[in-house]
Residue frames as a rotation matrix with the C-alpha (Angstrom) as fourth column:
UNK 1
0.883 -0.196 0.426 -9.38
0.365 -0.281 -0.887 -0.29
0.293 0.940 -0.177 45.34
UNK 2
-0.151 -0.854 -0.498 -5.74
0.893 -0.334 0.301 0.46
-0.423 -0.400 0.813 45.44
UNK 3
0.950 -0.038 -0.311 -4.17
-0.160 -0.912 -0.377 3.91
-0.270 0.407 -0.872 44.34
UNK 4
0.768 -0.596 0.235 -1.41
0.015 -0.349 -0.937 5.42
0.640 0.723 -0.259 42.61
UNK 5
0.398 -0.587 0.705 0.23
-0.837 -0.547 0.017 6.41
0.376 -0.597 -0.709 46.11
UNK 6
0.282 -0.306 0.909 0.57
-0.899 0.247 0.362 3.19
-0.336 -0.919 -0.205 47.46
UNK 7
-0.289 -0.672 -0.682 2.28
-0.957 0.175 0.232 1.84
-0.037 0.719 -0.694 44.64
UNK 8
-0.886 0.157 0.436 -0.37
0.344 0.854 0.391 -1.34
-0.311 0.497 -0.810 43.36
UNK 9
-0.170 0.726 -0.666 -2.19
-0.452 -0.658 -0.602 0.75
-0.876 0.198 0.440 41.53
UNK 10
-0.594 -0.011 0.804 -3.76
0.628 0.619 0.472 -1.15
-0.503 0.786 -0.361 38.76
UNK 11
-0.410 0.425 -0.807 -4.54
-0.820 -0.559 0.122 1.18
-0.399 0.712 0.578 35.36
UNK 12
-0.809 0.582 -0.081 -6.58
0.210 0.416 0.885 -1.37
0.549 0.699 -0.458 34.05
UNK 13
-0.622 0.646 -0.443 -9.30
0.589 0.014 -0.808 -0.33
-0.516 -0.764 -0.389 36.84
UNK 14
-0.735 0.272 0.621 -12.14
0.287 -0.705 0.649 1.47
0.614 0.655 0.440 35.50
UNK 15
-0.703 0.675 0.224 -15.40
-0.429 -0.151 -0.891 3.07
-0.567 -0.723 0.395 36.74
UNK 16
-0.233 0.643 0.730 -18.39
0.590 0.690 -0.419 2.15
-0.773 0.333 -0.540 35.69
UNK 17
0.864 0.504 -0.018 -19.29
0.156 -0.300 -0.941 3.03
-0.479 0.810 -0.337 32.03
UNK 18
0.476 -0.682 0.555 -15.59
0.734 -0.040 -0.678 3.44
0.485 0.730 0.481 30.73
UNK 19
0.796 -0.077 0.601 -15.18
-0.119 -0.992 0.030 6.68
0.594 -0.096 -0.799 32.71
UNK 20
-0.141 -0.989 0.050 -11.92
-0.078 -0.039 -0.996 7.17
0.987 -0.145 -0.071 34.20
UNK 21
0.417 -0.124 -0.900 -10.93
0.908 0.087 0.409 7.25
0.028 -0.988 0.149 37.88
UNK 22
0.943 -0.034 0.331 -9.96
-0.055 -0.997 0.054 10.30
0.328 -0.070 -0.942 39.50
UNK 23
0.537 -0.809 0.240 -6.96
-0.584 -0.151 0.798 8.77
-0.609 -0.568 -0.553 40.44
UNK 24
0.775 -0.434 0.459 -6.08
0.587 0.764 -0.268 6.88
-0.235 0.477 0.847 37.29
UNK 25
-0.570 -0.820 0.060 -2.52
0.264 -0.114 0.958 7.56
-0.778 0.562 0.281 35.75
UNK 26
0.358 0.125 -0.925 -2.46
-0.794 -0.481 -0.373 9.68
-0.492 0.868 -0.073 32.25
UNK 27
0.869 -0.115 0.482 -2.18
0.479 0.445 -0.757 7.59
-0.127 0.888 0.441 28.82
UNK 28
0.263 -0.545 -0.796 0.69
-0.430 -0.805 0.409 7.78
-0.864 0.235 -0.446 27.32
UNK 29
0.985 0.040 -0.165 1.54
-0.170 0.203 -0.964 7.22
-0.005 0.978 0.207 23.92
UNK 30
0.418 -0.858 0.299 4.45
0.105 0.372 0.922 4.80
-0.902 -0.354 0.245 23.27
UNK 31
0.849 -0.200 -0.489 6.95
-0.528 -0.295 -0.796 5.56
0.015 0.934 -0.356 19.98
UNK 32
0.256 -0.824 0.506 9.96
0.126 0.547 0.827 2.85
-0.959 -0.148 0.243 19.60
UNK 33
0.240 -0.543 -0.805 12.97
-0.970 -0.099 -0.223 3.71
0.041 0.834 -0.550 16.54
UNK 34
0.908 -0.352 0.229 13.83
0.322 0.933 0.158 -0.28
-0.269 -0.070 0.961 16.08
UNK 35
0.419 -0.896 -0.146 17.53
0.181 -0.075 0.981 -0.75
-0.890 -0.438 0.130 15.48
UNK 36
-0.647 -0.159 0.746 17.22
0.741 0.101 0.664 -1.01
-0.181 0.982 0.052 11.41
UNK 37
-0.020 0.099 0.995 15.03
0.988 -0.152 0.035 1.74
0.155 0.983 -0.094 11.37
UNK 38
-0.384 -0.606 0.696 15.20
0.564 -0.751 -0.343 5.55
0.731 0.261 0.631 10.51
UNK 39
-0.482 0.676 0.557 12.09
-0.549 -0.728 0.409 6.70
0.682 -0.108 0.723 12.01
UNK 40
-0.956 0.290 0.042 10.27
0.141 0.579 -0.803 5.94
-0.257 -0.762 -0.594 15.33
UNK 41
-0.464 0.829 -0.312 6.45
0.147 0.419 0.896 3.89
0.873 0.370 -0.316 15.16
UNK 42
-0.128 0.490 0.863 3.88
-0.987 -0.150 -0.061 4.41
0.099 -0.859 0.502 17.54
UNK 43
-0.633 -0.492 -0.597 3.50
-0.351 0.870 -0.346 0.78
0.690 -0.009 -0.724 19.26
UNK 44
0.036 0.623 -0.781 0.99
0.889 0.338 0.310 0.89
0.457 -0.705 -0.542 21.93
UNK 45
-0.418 -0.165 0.893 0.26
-0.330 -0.889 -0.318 2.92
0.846 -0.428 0.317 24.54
UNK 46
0.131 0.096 -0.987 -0.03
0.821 0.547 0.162 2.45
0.556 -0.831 -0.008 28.63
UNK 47
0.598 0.593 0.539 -0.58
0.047 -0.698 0.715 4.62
0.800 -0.402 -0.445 31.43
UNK 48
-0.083 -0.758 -0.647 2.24
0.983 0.043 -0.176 5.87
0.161 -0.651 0.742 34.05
UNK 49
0.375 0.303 -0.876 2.72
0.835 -0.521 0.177 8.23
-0.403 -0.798 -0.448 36.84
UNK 50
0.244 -0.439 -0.865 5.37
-0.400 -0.858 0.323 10.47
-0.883 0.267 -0.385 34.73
UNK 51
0.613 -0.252 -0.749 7.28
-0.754 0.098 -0.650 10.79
0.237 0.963 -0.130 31.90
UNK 52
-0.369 -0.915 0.162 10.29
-0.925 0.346 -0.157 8.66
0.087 -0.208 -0.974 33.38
UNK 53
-0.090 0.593 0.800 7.72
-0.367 0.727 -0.580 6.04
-0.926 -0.345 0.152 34.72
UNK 54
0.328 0.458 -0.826 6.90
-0.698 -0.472 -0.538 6.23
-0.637 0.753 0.164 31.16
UNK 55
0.122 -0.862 -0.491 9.97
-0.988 -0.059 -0.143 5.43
0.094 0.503 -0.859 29.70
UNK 56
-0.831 -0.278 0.481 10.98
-0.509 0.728 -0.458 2.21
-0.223 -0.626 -0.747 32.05
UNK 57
0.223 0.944 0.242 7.11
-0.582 0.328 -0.744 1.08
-0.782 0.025 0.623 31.38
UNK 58
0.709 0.575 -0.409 6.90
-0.565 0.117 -0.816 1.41
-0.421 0.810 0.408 28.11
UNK 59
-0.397 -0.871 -0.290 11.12
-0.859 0.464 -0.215 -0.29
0.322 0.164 -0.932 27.68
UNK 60
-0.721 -0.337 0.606 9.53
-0.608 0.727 -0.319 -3.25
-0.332 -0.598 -0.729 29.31
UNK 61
0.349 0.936 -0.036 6.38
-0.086 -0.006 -0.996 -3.58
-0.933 0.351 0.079 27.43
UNK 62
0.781 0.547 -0.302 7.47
-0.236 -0.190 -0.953 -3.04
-0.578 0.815 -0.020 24.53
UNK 63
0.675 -0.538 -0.505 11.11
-0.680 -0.189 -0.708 -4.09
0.286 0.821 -0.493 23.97
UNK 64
0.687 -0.164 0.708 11.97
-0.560 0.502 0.659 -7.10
-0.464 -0.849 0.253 25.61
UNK 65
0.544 -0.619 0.567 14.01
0.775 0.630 -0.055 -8.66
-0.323 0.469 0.822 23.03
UNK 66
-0.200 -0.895 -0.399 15.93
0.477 -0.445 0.758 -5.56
-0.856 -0.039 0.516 22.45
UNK 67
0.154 0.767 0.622 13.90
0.879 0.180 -0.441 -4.29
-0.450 0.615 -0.647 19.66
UNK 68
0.929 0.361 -0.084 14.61
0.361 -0.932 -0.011 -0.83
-0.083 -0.021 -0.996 19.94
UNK 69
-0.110 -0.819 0.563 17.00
0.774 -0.426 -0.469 1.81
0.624 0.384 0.681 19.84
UNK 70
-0.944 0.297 0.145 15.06
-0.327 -0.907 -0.267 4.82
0.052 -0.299 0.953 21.15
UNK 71
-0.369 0.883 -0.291 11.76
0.892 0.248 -0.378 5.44
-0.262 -0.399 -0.879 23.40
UNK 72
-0.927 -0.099 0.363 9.94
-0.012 -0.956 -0.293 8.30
0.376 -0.276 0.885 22.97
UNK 73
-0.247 0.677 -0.694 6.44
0.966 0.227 -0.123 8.85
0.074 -0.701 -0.710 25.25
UNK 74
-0.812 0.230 0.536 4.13
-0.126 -0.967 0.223 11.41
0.570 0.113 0.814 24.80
UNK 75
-0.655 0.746 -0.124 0.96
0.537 0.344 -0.770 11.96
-0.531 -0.571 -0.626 26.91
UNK 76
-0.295 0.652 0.698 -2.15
0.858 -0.140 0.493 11.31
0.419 0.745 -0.518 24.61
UNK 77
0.771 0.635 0.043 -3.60
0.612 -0.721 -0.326 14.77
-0.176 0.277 -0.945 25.79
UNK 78
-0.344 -0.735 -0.585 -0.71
0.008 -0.625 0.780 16.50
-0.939 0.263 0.221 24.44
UNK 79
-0.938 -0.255 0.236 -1.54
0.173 0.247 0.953 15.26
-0.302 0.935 -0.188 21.02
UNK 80
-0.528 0.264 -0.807 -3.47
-0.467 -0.884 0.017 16.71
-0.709 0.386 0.590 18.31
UNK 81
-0.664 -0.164 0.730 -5.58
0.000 0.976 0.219 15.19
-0.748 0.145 -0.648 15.61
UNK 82
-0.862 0.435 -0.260 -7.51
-0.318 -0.063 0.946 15.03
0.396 0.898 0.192 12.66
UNK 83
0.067 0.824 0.562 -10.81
-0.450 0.528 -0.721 13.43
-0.891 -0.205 0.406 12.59
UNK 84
-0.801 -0.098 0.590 -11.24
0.454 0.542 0.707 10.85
-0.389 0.835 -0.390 9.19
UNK 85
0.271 0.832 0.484 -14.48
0.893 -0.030 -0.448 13.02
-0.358 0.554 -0.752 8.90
UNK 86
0.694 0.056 -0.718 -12.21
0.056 -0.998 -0.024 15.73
-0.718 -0.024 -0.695 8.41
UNK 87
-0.167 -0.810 0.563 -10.36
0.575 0.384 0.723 14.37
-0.801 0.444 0.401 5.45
UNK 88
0.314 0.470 0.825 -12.33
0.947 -0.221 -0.235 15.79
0.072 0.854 -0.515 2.71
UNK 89
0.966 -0.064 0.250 -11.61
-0.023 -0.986 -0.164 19.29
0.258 0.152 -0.954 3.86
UNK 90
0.491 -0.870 -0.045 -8.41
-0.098 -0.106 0.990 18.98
-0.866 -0.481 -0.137 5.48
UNK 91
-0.075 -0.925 0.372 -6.88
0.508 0.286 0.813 17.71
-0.858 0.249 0.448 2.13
UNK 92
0.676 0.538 0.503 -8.97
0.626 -0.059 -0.778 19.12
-0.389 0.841 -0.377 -0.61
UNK 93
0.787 -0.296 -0.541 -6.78
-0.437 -0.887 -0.151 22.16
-0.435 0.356 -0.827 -0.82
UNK 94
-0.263 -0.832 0.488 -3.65
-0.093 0.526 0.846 19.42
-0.960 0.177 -0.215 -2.32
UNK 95
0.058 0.490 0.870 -6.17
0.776 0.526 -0.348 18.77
-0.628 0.695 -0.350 -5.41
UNK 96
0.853 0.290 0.433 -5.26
0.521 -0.492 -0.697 22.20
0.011 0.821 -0.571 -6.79
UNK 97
0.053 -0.998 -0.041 -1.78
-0.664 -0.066 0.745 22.07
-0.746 -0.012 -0.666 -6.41
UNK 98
0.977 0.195 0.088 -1.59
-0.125 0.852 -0.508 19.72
-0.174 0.486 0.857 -9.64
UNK 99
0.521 -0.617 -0.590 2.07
-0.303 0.512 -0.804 20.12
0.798 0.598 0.080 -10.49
UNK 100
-0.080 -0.805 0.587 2.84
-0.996 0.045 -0.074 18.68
0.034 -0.591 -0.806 -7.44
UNK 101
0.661 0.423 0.620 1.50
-0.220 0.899 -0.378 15.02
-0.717 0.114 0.687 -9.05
UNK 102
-0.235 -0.934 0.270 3.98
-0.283 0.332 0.900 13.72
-0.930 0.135 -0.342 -11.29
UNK 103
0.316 0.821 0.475 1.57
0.519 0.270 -0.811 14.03
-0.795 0.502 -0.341 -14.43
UNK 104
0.818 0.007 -0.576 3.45
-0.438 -0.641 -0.631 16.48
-0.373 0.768 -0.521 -16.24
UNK 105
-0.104 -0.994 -0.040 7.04
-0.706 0.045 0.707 14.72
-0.700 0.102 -0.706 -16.50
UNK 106
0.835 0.143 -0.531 7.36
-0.378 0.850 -0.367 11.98
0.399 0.507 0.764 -19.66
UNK 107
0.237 -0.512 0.826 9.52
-0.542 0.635 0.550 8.86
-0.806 -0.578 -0.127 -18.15
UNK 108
-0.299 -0.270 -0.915 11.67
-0.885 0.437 0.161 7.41
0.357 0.858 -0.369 -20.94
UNK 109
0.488 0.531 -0.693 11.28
-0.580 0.790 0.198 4.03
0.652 0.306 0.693 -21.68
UNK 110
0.009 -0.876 -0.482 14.72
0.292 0.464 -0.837 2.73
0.956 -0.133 0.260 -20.34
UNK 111
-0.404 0.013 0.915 13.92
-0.860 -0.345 -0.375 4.29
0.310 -0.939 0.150 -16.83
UNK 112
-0.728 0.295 -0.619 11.42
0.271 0.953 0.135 1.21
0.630 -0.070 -0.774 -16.46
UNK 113
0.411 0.769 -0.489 8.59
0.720 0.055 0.692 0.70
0.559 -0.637 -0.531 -13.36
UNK 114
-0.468 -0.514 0.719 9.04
-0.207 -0.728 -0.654 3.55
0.859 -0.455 0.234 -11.05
């Protein structure tokens, strides 16, 4: 088995059952702004030594035709998260906010599909 240090470390290695290595690289989460748009997309995500590693990875992976504009690279235990079984509560409290639904306003005729 190689390692990180001696630079052919392969992150696709696993142990046995899924469990990490003690010497695998962190996950990082990959975010690319394309060139048309406002807001950067999460795109994938790939495992490097830092943040810089990160970068340079995730530019080669993921934008080879020049796709991009901007990288950004977070590392997935930084990030927070819902659960989908936590939708019901997490949103309920929106359902009694009603005038923030667009139910009260009348929409002339001449305005058309909205």
């Amino acid at each position: 088995m190689s390692s990180p240090e001696s630079g052919s470390y392969d992150a696709t290695e696993a142990a046995p059952h899924g469990k990490p290595r003690a010497t695998e690289w962190p996950l990082w989460e990959v975010f690319i702004r394309g060139q048309h748009g406002l807001s950067h997309r999460h795109v994938g995500s790939l495992h490097a030594a830092d943040a810089e590693s990160a970068i340079k990875n995730a530019r080669d992976v993921y934008t080879r035709r020049n796709e991009g504009v901007s990288i950004w690279v977070v590392e997935a235990s930084a990030i927070a998260a819902s659960s989908p079984e936590e939708k019901g509560p997490l949103y309920e409290p929106s359902n009694d906010k009603v005038y923030r639904h667009p139910t009260f306003f009348d929409i002339p005729d001449e305005v058309g599909a909205m």
